[in-house]
BALO-349851 format. One record per residue: x, y, z of N, C-alpha, C in turn; residue in one letter; chain. Coordinates in nm, 4 decimals. Each point is the difference from the previous one (the first is absolute). Example, Ala and Ser with C-alpha at 12.3 -4.5 7.8 and 13.67 -1.06 7.14 Angstrom:
<recs>
REC    neast   nnorth      nup   caeast  canorth     caup    ceast   cnorth      cup r c
REC   1.3190  -0.5690   0.7800  -0.0890   0.1190   0.0000   0.0900   0.1200   0.0000 A A
REC  -0.0350   0.1050  -0.0720   0.0820   0.1190   0.0060  -0.0770   0.1090   0.0730 S A
</recs>
This chain:
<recs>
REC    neast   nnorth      nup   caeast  canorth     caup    ceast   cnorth      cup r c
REC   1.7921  -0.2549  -0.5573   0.0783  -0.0244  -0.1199  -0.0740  -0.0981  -0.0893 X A
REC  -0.0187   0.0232  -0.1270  -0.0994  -0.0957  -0.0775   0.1431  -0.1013  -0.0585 X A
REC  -0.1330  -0.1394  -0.0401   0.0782  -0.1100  -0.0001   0.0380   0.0018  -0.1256 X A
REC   0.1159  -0.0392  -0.0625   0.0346  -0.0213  -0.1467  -0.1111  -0.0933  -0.0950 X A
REC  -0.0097   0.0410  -0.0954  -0.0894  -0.0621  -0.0702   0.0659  -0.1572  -0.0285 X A
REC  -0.0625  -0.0529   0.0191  -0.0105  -0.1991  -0.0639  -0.0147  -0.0361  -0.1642 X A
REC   0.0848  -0.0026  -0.0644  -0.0666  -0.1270  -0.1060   0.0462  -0.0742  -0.0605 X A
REC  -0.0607  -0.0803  -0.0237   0.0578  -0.1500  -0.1160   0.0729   0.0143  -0.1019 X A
REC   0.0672  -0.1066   0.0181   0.1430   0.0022  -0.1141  -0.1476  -0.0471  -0.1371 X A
REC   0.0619   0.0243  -0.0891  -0.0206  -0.0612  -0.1021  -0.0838  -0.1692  -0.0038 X A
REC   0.0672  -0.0819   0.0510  -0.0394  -0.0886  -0.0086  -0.1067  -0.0720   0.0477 X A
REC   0.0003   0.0659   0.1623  -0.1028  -0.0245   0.1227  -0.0974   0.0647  -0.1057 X A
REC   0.0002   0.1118  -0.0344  -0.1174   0.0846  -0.0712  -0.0577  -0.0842  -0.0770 X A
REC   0.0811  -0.0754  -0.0971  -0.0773  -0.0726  -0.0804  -0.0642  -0.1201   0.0405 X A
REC   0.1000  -0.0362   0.0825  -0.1098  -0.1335   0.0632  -0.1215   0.0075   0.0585 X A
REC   0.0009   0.1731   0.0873  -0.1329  -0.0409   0.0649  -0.0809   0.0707  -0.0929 X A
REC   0.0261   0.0811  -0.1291  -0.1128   0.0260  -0.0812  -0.0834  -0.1116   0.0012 X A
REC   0.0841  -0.1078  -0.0800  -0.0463  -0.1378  -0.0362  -0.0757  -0.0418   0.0639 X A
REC   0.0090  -0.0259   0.1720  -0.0726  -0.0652   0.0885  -0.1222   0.1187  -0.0023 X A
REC   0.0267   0.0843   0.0311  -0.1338   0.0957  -0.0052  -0.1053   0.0490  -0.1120 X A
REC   0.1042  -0.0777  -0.1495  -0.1346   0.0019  -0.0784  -0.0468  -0.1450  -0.0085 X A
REC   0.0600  -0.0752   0.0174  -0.0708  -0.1477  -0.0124  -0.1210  -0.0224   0.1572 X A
REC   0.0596   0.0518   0.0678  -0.1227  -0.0123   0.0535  -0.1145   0.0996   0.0041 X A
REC   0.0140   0.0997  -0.0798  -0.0758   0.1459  -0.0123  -0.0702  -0.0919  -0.0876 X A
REC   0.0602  -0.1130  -0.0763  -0.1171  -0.0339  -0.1071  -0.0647  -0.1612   0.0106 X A
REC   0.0502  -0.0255   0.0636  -0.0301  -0.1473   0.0760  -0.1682   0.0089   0.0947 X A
REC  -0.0301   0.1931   0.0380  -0.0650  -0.0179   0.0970  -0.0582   0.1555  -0.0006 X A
REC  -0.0654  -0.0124  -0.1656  -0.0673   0.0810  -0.0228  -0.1366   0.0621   0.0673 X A
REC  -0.0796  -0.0783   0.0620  -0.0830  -0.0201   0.0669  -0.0214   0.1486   0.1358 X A
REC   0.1466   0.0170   0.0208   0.0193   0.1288   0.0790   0.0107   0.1426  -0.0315 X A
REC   0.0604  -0.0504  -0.1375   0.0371   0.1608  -0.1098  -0.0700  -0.0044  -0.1096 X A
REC  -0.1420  -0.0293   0.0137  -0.0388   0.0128  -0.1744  -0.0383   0.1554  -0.0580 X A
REC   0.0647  -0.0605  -0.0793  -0.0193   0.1102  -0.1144   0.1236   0.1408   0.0210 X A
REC   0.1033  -0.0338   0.0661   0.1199   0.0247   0.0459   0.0839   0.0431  -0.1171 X A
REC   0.0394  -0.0895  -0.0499   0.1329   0.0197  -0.0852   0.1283  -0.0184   0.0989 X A
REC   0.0456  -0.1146  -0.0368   0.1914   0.0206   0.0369   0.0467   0.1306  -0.0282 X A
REC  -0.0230   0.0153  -0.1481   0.1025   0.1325  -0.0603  -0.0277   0.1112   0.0718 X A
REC  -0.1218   0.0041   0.0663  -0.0385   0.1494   0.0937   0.0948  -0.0270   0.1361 X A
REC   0.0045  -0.1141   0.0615   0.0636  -0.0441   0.1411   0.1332  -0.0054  -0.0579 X A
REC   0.0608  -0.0389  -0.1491   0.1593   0.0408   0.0070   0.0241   0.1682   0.0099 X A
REC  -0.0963   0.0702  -0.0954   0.0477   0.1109  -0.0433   0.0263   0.0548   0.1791 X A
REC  -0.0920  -0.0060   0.0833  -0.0313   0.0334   0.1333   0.1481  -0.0145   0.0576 X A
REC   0.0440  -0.1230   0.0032   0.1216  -0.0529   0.0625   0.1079   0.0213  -0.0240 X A
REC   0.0288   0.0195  -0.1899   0.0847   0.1333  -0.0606   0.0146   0.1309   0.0487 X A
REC  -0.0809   0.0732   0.0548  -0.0033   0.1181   0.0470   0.0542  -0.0151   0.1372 X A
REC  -0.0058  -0.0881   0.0693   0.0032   0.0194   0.1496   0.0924  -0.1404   0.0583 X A
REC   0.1323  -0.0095  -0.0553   0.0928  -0.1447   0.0332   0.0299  -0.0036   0.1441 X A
REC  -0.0200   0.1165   0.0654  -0.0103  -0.0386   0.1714  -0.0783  -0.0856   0.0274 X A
REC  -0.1341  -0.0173  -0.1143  -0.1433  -0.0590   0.0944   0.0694  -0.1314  -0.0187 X A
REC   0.0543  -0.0107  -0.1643   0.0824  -0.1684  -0.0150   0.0903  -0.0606   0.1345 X A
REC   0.0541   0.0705   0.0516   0.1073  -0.0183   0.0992  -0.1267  -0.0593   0.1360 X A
REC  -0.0890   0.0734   0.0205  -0.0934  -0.0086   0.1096  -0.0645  -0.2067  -0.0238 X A
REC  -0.0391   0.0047  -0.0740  -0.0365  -0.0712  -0.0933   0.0577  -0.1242   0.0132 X A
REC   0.1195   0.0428  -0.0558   0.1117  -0.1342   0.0346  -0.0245  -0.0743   0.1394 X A
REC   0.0388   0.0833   0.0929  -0.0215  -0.0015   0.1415  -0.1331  -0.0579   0.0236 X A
REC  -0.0859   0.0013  -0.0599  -0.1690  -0.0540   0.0353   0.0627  -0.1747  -0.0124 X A
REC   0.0383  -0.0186  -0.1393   0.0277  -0.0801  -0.0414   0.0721  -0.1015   0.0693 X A
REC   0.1534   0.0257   0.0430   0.1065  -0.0527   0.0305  -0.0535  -0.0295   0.1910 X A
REC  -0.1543   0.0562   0.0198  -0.0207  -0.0616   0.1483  -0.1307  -0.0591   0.0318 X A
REC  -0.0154  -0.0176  -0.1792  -0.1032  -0.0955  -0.0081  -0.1822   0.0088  -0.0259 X A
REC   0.0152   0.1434   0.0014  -0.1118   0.0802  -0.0407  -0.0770  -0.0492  -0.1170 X A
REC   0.0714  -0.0485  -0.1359  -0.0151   0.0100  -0.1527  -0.0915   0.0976  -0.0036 X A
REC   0.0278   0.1058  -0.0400  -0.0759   0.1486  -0.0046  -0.0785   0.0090  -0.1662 X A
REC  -0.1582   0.0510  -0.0025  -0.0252  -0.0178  -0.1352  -0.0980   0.1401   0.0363 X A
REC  -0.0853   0.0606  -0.1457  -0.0870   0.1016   0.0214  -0.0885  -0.0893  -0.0242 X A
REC  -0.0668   0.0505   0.1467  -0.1745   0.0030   0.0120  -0.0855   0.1180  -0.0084 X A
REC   0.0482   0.0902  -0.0445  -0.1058   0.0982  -0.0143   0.1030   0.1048  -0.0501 X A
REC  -0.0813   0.1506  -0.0629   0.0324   0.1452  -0.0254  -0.0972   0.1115   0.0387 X A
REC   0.0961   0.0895   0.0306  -0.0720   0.1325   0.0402   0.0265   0.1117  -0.0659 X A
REC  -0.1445   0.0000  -0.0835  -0.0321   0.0983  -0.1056   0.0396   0.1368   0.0270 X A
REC  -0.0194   0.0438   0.1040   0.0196   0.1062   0.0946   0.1337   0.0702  -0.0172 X A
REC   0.1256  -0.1570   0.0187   0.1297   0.0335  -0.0103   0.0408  -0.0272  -0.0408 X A
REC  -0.0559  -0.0843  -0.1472   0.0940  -0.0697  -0.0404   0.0526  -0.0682   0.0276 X A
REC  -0.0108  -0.0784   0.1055   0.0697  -0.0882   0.0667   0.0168  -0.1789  -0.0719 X A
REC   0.0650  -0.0922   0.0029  -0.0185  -0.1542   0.0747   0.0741  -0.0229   0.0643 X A
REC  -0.1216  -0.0427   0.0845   0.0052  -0.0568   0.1538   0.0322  -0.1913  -0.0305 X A
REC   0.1236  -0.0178   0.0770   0.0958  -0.1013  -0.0032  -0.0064  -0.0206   0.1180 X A
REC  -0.0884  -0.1637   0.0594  -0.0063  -0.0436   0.1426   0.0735  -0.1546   0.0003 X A
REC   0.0351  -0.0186   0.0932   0.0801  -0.1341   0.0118  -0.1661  -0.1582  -0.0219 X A
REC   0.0374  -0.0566  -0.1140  -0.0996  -0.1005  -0.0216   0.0451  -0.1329   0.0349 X A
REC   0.0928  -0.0282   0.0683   0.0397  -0.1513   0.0121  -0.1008  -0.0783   0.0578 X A
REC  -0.0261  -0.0683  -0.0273  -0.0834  -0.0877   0.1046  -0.0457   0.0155   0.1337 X A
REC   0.1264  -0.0137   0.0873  -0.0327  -0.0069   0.1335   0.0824   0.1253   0.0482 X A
REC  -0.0327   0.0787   0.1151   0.0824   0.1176   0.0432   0.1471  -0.0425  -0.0526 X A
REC   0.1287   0.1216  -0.0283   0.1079  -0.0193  -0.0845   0.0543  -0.1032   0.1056 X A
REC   0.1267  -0.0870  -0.0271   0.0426  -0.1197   0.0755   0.1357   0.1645   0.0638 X A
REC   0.0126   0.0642  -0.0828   0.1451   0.0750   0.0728  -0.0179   0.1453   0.1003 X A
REC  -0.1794  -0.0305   0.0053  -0.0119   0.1139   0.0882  -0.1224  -0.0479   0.1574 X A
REC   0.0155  -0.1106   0.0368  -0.0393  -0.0343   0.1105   0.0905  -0.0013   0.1255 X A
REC  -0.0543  -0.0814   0.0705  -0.0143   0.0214   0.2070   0.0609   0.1776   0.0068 X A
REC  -0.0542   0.0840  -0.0594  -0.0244   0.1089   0.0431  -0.0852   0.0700   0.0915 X A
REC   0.0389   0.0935   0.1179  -0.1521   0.0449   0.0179  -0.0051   0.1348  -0.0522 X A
REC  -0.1050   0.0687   0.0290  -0.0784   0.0903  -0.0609   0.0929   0.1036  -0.0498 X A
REC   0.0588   0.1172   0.0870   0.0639   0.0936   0.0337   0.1244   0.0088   0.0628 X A
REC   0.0832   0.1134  -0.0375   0.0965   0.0144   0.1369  -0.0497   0.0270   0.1201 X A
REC  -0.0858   0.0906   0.0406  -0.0254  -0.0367   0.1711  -0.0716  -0.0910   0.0108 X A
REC   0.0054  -0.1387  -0.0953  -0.0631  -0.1293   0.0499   0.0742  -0.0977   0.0593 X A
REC   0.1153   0.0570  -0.1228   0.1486  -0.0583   0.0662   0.0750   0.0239   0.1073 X A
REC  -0.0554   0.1738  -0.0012   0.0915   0.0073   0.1005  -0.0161  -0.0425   0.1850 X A
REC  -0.1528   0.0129  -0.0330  -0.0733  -0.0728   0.1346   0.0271  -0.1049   0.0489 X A
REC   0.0460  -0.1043  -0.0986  -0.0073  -0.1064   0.0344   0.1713  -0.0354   0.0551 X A
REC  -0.0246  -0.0982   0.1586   0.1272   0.0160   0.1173   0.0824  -0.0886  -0.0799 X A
REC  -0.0919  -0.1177  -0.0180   0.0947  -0.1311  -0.0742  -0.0330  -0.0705  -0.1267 X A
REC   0.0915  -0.0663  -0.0329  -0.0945  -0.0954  -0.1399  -0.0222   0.1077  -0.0950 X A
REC   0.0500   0.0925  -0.0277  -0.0036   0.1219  -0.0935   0.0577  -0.0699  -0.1217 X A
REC  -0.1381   0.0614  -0.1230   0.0064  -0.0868  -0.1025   0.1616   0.1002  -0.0819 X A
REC   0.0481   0.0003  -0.1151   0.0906   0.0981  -0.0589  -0.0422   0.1092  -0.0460 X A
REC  -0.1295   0.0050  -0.0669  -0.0112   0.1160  -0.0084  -0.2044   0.0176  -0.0173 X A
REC  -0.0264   0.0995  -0.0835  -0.1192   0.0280   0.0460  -0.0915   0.0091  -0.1265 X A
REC  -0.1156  -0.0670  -0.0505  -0.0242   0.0781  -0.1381  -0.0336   0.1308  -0.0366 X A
REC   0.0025   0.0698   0.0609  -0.0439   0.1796  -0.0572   0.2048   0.0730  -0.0414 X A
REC   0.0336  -0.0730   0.0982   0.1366   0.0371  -0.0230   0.0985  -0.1150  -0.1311 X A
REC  -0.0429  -0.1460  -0.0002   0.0608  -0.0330  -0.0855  -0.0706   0.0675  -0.1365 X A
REC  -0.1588   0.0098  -0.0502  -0.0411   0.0692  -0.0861   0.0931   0.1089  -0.0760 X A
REC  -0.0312   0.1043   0.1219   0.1102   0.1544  -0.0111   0.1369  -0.0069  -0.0983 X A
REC   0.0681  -0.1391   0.1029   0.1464  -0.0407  -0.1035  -0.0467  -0.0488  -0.1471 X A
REC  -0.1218  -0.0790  -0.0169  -0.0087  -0.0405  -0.1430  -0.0312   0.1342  -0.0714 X A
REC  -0.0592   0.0877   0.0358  -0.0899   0.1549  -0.0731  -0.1037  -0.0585  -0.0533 X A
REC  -0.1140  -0.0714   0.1010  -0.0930  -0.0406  -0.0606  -0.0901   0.0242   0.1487 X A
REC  -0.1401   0.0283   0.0210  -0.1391  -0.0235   0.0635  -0.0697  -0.0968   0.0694 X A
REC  -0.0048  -0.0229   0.0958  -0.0979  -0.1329   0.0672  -0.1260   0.0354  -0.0395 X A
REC  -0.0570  -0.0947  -0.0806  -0.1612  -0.0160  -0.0714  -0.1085   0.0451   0.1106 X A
REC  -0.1048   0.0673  -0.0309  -0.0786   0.0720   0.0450  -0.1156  -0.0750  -0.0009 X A
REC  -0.0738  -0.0403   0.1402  -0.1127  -0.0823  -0.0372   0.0026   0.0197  -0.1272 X A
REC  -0.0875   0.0830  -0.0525  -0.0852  -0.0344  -0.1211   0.0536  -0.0491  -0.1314 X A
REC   0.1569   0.0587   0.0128   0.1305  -0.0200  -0.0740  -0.0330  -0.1848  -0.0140 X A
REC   0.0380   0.0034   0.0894  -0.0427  -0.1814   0.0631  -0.1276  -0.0639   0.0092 X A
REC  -0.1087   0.0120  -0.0085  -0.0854  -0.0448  -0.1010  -0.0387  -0.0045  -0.1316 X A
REC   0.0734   0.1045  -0.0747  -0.0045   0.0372  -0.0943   0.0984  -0.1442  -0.1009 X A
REC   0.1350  -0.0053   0.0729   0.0290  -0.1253  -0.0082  -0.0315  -0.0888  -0.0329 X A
REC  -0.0934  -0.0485   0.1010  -0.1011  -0.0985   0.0005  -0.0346  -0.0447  -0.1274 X A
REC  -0.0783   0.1167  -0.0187  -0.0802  -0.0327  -0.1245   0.0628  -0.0187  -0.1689 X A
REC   0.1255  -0.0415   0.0318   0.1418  -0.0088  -0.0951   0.0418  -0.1133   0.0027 X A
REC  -0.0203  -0.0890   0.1111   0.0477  -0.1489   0.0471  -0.0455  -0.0492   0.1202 X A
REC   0.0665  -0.1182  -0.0096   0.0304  -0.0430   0.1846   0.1169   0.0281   0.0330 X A
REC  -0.0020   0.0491   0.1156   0.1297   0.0520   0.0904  -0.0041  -0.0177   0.1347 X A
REC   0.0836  -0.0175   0.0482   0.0031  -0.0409   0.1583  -0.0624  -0.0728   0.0092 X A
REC   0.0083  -0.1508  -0.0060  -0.1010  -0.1089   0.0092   0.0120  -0.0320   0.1089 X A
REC   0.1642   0.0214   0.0159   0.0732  -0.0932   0.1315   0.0700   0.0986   0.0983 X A
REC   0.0068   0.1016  -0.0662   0.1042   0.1022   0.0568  -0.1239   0.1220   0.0150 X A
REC   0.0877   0.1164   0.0736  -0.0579   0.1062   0.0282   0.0546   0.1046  -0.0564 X A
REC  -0.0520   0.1124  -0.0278   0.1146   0.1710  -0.0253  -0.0900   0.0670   0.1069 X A
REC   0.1356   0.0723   0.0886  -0.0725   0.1244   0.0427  -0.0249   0.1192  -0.0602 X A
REC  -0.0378   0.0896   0.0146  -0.1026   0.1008  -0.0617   0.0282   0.1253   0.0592 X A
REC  -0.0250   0.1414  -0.1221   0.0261   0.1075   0.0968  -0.1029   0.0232   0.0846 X A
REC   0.0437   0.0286   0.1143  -0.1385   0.0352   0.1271  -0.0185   0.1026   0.0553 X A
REC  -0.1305   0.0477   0.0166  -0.0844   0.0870   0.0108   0.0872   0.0258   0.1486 X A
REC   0.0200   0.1683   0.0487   0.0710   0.0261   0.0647  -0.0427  -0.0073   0.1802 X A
REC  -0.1491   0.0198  -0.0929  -0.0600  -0.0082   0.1848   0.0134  -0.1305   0.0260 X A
REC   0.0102  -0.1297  -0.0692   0.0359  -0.1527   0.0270   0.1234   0.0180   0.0480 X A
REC   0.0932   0.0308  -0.0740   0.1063  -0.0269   0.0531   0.0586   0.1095   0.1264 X A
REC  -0.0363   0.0975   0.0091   0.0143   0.0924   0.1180  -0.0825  -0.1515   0.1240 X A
REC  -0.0723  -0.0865  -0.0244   0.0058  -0.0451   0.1329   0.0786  -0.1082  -0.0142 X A
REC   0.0856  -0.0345  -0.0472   0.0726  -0.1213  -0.0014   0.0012  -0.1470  -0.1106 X A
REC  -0.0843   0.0563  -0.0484  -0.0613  -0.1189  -0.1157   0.0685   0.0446  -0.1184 X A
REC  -0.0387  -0.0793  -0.1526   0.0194  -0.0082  -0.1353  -0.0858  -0.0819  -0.0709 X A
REC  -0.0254   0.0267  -0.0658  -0.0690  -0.0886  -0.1004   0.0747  -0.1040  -0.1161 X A
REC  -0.0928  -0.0686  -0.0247   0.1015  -0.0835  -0.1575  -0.1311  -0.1364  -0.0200 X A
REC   0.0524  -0.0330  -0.0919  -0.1393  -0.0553  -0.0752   0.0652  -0.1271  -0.0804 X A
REC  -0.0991  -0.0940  -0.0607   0.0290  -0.0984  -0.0428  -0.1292  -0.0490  -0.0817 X A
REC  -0.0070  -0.1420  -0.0584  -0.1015  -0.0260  -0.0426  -0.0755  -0.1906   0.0459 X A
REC  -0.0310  -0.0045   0.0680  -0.0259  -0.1497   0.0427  -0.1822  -0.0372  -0.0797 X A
REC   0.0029  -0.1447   0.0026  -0.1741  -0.0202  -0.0355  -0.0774   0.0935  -0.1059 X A
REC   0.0572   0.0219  -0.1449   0.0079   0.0851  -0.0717  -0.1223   0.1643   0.0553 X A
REC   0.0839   0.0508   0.1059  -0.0267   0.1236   0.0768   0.1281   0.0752  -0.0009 X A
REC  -0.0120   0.1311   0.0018   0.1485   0.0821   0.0364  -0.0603   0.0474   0.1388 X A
REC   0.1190   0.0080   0.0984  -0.0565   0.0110   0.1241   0.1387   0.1290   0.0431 X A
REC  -0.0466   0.0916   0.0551   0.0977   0.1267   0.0472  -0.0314  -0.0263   0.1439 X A
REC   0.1068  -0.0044   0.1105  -0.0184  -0.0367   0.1200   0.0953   0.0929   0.0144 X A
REC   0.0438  -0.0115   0.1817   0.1008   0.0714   0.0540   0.1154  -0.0925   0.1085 X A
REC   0.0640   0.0416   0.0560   0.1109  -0.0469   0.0938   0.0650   0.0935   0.0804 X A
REC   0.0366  -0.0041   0.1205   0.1661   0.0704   0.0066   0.0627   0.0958  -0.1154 X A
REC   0.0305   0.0713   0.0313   0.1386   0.0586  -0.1180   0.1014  -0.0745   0.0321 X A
REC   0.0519  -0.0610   0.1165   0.1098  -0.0679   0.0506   0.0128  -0.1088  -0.0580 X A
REC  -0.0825  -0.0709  -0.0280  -0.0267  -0.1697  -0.0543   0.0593  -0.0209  -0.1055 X A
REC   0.0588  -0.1235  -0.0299   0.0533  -0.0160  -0.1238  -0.0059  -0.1737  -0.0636 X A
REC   0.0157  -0.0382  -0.1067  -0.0774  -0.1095   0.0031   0.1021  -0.0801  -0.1285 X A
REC   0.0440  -0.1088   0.0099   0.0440  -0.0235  -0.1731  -0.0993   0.0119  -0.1018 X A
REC  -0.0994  -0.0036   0.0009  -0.0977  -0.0585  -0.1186  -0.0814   0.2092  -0.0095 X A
REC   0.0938   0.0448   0.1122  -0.0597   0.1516  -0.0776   0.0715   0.1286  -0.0351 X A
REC  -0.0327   0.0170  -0.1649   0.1182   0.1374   0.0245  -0.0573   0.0876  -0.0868 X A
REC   0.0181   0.0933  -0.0970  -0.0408   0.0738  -0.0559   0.0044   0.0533  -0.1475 X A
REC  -0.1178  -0.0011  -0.0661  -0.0185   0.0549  -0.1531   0.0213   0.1933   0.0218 X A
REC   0.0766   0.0275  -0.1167   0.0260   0.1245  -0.0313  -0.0723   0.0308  -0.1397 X A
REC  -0.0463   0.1004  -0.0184  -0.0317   0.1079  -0.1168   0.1311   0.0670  -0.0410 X A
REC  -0.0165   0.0020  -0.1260   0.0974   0.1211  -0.0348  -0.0484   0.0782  -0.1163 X A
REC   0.0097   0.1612  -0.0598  -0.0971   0.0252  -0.0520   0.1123   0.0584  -0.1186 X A
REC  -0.0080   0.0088  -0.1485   0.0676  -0.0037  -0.1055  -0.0405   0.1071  -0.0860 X A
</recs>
């Protein structure tokens, strides 16, 4: 059964326009040569993605475009806050990460809290790509989507940036950490 569509009253709409063009223009550096008016007209067409959006927002994501795809027309909208979002940590990886685990089971999982936002766990390169947009994860970590033969043995990946290096490591899928949770893509 498909889920009812989501969206913003009026007002929420306008507020987070606001927040999403002030910082669309605060931090040009990621979208040049962009245009707002191309990323509203985009967001006009498609007020589900606003609703998605919100949700980046309201868990701490502050979601901005770092890039487009000529291809599809796309902008690509990734969570830029500073440090991994504050409302999507001590997650681990997956549901059968969760579900493995006997005790101390965190609430939920990032591939599955993602799913509920309708947004992507960043793709290595997704996540270096980043990088080269700011500093991120100075202190904190995001996990990452992972390569299947990794995680078919029990592992995950997720990445951070220490000693101005970005470093992609691995763990457990089970593991969960405060200081790590996860950046989403969303594509417009």
């Amino acid at each position: 059964m498909a889920q009812p569509q989501e969206f913003l009253s009026d007002e929420q709409r306008r507020t987070l326009l606001e927040i999403l063009k002030q910082r669309f223009e605060e931090n040009e550096q990621r979208h040049e040569k962009m245009g707002w008016d191309n990323v509203l007209l985009k967001l006009d067409e498609n007020p589900e993605k606003l609703f998605v959006l919100h949700k980046m927002e309201e868990t701490g994501g502050e979601p901005d475009v770092i890039g487009y795809e000529a291809e599809t027309g796309m902008f690509l909208f990734c969570d830029c806050s500073k440090e991994s979002p504050a409302g999507r940590r001590s997650l681990c990886y997956d549901r059968a990460a969760l579900e493995s685990r006997k005790k101390n089971k965190p609430e939920s999982s990032a591939v599955d809290r993602a799913a509920e936002i309708g947004i992507e766990l960043l793709t290595e390169e997704q996540y270096r790509l980043l990088q080269t947009l700011g500093e991120f994860d100075l202190k904190t970590s995001s996990w990452l989507e992972t390569p299947q033969e990794i995680r078919e043995r029990g592992g995950a990946i997720f990445g951070d940036c220490r000693y101005g290096q970005v470093f992609v490591y691995h763990n457990g899928a089970d593991s969960y950490y405060a200081a790590r949770g996860f950046r989403g893509i969303l594509k417009v």
